[in-house]
N, C-alpha and C positions, 0 to 999 in steps of 0.2 A: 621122087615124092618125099616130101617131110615125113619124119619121124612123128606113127601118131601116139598118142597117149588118151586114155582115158583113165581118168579117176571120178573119186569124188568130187564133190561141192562144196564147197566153205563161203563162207561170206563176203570175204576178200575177193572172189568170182562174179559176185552178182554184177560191177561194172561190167564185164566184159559179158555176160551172157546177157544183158540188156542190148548190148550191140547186136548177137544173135538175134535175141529175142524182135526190135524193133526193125534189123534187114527182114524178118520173116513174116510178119502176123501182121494183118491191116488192124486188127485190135491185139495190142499189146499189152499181156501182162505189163502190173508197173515195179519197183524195185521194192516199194513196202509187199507187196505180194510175194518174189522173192523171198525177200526178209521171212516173213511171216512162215513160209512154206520151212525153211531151213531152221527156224530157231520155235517155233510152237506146234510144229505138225508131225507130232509123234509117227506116223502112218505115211510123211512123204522121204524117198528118197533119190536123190539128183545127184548125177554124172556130170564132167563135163568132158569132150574131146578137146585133146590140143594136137595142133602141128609145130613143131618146133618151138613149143610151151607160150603157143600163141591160142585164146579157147574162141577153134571154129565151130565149134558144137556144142547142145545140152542134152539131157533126157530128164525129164523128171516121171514120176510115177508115186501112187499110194498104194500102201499093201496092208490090206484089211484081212485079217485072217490068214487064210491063203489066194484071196483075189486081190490081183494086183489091176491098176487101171493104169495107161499113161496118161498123163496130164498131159507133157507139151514132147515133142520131139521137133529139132530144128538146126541144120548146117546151114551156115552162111553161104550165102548165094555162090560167090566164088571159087568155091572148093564143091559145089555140088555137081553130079554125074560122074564122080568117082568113086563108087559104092561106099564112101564114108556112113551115109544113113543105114544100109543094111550093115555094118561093123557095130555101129553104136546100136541098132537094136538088135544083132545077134547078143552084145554084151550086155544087155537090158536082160533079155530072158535067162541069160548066164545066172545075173542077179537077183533076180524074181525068184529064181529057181533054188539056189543058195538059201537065200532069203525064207524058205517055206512055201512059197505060193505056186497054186496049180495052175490054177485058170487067169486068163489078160484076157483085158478088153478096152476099148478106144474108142474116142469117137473122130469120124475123118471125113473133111468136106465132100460132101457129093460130086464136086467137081474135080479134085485133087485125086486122078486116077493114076497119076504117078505112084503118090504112095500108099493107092491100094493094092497097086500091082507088086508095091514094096512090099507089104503087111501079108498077100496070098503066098508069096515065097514062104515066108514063116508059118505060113497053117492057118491064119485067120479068117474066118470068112464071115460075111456080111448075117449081123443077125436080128438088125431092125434099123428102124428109121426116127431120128429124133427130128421133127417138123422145126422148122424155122429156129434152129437149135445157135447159127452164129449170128449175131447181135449185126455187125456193121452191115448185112444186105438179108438175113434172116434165109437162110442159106443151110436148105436141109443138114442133117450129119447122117454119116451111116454107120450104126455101132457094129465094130467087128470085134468079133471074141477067137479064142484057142481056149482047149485045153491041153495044158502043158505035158503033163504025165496020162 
């Protein structure tokens, strides 16, 4: 297995987690989105994974207070079912946690029981329901929370 690495985010990133981004999402964030999130959004903070300083992964999240949310979480297709998703979001709540914040919360397709089953490993569990919350088929979400401490 490659050497993984996670860090930060810089700008110079956004090509290649657009590649993330667009193998993953039927609606895909666009790069001014990126842009915006990285350089005016006091409250977001984004990781990326690499293998062999290649970025197969991202995370991003806001942390308001001490509540943090994920925004996006996302492995390229071809590296996924090698627990890289639970690595980067073990190191997500690493940083949350650092960071000040108690409590996470997400929202995650109804259908995507993969990474529910991800998220209940970590302590999250299902705490409502946002109605027709994804835009391209309008496709329940189910907001899962923890708290952390």
């Amino acid at each position: 297995m490659a050497e993984i690495v996670i860090r930060k985010m810089h700008i110079i990133d956004v090509d290649a987690v657009m590649e993330v981004e667009n193998a993953t999402f039927s609606t895909p964030w666009t790069t001014d989105i990126f842009y915006q999130e990285l350089v005016d959004n006091d409250y977001a903070h984004y990781f990326v994974m690499e293998a062999d300083k290649k970025i197969i992964g991202y995370v991003g999240l806001w942390l308001v207070i001490d509540d943090a949310q994920i925004t996006n979480i996302a492995i390229m297709p071809g590296y996924r079912g090698n627990k890289l998703g639970e690595k980067l979001f073990e190191f997500t709540i690493q940083q949350i946690l650092l960071l000040g914040g108690t409590r996470l919360s997400l929202e995650v397709r109804k259908s995507n029981t993969i990474a529910q089953r991800m998220y209940r490993k970590f302590g999250l569990v299902p705490g409502g329901i946002r109605k027709n919350y994804y835009t391209d088929n309008q496709e329940d979400a189910i907001v899962m929370w923890v708290n952390l401490l």
